[in-house]
C-alpha positions in Angstrom: 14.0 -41.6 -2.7 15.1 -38.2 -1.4 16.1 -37.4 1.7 16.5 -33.3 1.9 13.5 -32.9 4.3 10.3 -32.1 1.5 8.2 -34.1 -0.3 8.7 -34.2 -3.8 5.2 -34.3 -6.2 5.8 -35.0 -9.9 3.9 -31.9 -11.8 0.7 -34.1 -12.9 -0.2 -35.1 -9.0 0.6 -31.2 -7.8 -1.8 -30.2 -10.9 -4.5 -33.1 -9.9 -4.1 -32.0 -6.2 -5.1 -28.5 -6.8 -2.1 -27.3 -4.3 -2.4 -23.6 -5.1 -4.0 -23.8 -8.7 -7.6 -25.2 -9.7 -7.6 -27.5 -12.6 -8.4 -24.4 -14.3 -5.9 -22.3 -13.7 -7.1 -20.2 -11.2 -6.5 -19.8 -7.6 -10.0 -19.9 -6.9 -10.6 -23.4 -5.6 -7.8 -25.0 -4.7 -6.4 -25.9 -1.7 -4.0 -22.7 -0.9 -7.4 -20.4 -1.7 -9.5 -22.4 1.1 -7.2 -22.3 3.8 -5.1 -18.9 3.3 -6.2 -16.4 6.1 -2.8 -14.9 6.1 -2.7 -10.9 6.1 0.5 -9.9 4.9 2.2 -10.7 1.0 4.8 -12.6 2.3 2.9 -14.4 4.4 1.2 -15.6 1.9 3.8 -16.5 -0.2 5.3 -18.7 2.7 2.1 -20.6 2.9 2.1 -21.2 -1.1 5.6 -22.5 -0.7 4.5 -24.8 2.1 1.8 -26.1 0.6 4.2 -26.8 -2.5 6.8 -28.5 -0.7 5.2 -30.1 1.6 7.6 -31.5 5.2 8.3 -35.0 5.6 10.4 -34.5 8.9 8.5 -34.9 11.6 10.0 -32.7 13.9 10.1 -30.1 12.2 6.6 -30.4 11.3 5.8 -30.3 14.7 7.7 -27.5 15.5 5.2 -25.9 13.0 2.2 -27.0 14.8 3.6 -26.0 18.3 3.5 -22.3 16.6 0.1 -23.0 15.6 -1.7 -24.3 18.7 0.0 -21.6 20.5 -2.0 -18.9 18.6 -5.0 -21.7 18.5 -5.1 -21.6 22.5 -4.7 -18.5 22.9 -6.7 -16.2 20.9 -6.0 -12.6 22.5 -2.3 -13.1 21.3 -3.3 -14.1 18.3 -5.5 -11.1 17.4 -3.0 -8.8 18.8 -0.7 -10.6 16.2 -2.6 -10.4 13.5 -3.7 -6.5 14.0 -0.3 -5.5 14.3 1.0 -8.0 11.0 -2.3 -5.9 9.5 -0.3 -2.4 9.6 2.7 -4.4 8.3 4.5 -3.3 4.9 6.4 -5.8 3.0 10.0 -5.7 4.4 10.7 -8.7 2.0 9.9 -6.9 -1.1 11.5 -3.9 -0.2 14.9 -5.6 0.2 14.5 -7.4 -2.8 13.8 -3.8 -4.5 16.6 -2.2 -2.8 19.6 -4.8 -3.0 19.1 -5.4 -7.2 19.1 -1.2 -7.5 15.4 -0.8 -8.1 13.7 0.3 -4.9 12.9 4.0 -4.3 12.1 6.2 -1.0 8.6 4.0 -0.1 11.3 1.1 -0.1 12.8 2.3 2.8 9.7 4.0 4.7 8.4 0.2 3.8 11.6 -1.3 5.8 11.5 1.5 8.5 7.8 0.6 9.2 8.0 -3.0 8.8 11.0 -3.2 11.1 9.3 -0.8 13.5 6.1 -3.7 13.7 8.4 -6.2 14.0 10.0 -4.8 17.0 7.1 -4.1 18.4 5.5 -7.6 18.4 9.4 -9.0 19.8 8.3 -7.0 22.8 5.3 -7.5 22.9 5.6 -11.3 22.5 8.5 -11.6 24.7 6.5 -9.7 27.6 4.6 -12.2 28.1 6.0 -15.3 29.6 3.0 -16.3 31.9 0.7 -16.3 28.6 2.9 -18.0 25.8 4.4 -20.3 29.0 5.8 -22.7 27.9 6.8 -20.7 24.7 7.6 -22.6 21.6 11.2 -22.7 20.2 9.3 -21.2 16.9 8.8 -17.8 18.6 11.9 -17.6 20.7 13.3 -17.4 17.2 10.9 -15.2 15.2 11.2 -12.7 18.4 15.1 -12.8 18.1 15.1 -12.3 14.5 12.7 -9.7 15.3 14.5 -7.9 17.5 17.6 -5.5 17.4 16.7 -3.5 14.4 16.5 0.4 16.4 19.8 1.6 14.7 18.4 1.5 11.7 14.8 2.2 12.4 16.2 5.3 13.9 18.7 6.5 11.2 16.0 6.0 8.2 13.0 7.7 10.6 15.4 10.7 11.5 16.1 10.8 7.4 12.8 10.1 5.1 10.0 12.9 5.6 6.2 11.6 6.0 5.0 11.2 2.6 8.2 10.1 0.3 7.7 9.8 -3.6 7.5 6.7 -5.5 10.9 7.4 -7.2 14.1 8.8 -6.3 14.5 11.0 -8.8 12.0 13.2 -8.0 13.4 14.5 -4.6 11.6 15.6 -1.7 11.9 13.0 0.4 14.7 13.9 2.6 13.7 15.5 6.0 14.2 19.1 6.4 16.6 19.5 9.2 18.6 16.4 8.1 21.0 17.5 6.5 22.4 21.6 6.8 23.5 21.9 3.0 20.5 20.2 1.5 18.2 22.8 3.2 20.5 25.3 2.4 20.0 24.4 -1.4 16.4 23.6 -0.9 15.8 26.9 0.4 17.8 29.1 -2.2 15.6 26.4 -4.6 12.0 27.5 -2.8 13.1 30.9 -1.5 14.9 32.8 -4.4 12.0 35.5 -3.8 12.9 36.1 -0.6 16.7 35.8 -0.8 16.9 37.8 -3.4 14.2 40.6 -1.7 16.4 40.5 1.3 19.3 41.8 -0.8 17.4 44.3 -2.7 16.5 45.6 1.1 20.5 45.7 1.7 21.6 47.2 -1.5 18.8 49.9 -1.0 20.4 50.9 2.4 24.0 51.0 1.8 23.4 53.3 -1.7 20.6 55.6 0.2 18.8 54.4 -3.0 14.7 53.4 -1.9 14.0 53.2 -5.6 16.3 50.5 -6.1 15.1 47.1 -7.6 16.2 43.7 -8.2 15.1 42.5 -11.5 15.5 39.3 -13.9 14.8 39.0 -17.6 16.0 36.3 -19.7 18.5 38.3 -21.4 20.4 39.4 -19.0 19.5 37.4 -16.0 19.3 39.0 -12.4 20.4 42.6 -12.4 20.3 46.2 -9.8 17.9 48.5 -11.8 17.6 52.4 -10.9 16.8 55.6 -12.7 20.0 57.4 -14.4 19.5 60.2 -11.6 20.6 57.9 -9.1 23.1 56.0 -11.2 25.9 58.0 -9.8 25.9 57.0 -6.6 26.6 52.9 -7.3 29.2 53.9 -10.0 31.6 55.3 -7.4 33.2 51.6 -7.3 33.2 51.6 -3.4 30.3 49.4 -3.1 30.9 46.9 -5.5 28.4 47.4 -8.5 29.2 47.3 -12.5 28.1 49.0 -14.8 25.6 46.7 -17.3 23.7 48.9 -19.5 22.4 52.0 -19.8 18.8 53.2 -20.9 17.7 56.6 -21.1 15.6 56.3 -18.0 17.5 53.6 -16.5 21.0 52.1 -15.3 21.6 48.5 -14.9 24.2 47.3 -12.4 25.6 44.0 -11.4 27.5 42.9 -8.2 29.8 40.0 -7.6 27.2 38.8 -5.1 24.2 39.4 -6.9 25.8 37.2 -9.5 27.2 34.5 -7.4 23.4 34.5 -6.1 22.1 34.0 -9.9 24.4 30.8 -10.3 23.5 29.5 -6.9 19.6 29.8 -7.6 20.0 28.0 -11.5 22.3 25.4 -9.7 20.6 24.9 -6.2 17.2 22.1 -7.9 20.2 20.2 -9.3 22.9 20.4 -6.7 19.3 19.8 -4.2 18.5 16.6 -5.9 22.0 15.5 -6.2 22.0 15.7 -2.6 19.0 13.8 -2.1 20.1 11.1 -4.4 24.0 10.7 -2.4 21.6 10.7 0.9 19.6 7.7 -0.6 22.2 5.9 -2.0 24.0 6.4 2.0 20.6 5.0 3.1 20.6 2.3 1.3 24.3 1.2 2.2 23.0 1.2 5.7 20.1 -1.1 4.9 22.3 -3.1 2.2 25.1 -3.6 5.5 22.6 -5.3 7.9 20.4 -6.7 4.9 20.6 -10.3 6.2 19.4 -9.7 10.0 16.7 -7.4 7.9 15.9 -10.5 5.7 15.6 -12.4 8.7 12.8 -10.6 10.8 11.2 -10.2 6.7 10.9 -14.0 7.1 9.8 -14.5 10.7 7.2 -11.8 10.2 5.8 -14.5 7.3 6.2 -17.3 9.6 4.2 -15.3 12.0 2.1 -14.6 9.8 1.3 -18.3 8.7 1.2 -19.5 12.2 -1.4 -17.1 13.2 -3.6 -17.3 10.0 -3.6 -20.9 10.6 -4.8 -20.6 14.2 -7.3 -18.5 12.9 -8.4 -21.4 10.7 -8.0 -24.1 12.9 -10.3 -22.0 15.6 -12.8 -20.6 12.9 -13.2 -24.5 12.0 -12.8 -26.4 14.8 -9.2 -28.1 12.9 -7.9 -30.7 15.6 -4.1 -30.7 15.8 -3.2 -34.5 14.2 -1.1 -37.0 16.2 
């Protein structure tokens, strides 16, 4: 005999039982597919991993049921409970994704939101000691585990814009605002135009020049351009232009910030995403430094989950609570 609190079923008996598989395979029919009314993913794979491993201590099994016949007797809660757990990503899966280097931005919009819902129902559940009186020991733990998450609720809302990408590497997912030099290289990245019409505008009124353009080819890059009767007046040295090439209607010039302009444009999408990627790697140090209270309130939204789902069951089918 064992004695490390679960019953131990050899694989023929789980496969006769129809646990969480039918004899043929398929979920369909067995016993996990008749009772599961859980909402969430991890919810549901709590409940599989109940079911497979069933307890053989009785108080903790009743400590499970004390869960359950809360949400059985009272059946606002437990609809509250189950439309908030409805709205509620998969924190689990997220920090799984995260901590082995594989998760992207909706990882962490995933965390931010699920730890957001869980917060919410901790105060929400913990508001109400006349309904949930006398509350179980179950949810004094699920709402402490629950609770305490705002730091980092706050740091990753304040840093991940609305609608992140799958993957990192495409950028984009960093709030304007967040961070001065990202928008900086964001804007020279989206902008050019108007950066480098705004310096056309000031090269045209310190040479007296209105003709005076701005151009770009691929030869030669970003240049001054005016016609050779003008070209006198930016060769006298005081303003700062050189000399490129001549045409026989036109002079070329260059300035020291025109091309410091040209690098920073060809350089700002990199150095942008760069940026992006240290400010998600920061992220995830954040998450990856408070990933076991985080792991916690990913389990107790699954035991919630279960508990509620099986109040639902219970009440749907009349279940009696067994002595």
């Amino acid at each position: 005999e064992r004695a490390d609190g679960t019953m131990e079923i050899d694989p023929a008996t789980r496969r006769n039982l129809e646990l969480v598989r039918g004899l043929d395979g398929r979920r369909d029919g067995s016993l996990l597919a008749t009772i599961d009314r859980t909402l969430t993913g991890p919810g549901a794979r709590l409940l599989a991993e109940r079911i497979a491993a069933p307890l053989t201590d009785r108080a903790e099994i009743e400590r499970r049921l004390d869960l359950v016949q809360l949400f059985v007797e009272r059946p606002a809660v437990r609809e509250r409970v189950r439309e908030a757990l409805r709205r509620t990503p998969d924190v689990e899966r997220a920090l799984q994704r995260l901590s082995v280097g594989r998760g992207g931005p909706r990882d962490l919009l995933a965390l931010r939101d699920g730890l957001g819902s869980a917060e919410a129902l901790a105060a929400s559940l913990g508001a109400e000691p006349e309904a949930l009186a006398p509350p179980p020991a179950p949810l004094a733990e699920i709402v402490t585990a629950c609770s305490g998450h705002r730091p980092l609720i706050d740091a990753l809302a304040e840093a991940l814009a609305d609608e992140p990408p799958l993957f990192a590497r495409d950028g984009g997912f960093i709030r304007m605002g967040y961070r001065a030099e990202l928008d900086e290289q964001r804007t020279l990245r989206d902008d050019s135009r108007k950066t480098v019409a705004a310096l056309e505008a000031k090269y045209r009124t310190s040479t007296g020049v209105p003709s005076l353009k701005i151009r770009h080819n691929n030869m030669i890059g970003y240049h001054i351009e005016v016609t050779a009767t003008h070209a006198d007046k930016l060769d006298l040295g005081k303003l700062g232009f050189t000399r490129r090439q001549s045409m026989a209607n036109a002079t070329r010039f260059s300035t020291a910030e025109l091309a410091d302009l040209e690098t920073r444009i060809g350089r700002a999408a990199d150095r942008a995403l760069a940026l992006e990627l240290a400010i998600f790697d920061e992220l995830v140090a954040k998450v990856m430094a408070v990933s076991s209270a985080v792991a916690a309130a990913g389990r107790a939204l699954a035991a919630l989950d279960v508990a509620a789902a099986l109040g639902e069951l219970a009440a749907g089918e009349n279940y009696v609570r067994p002595a």
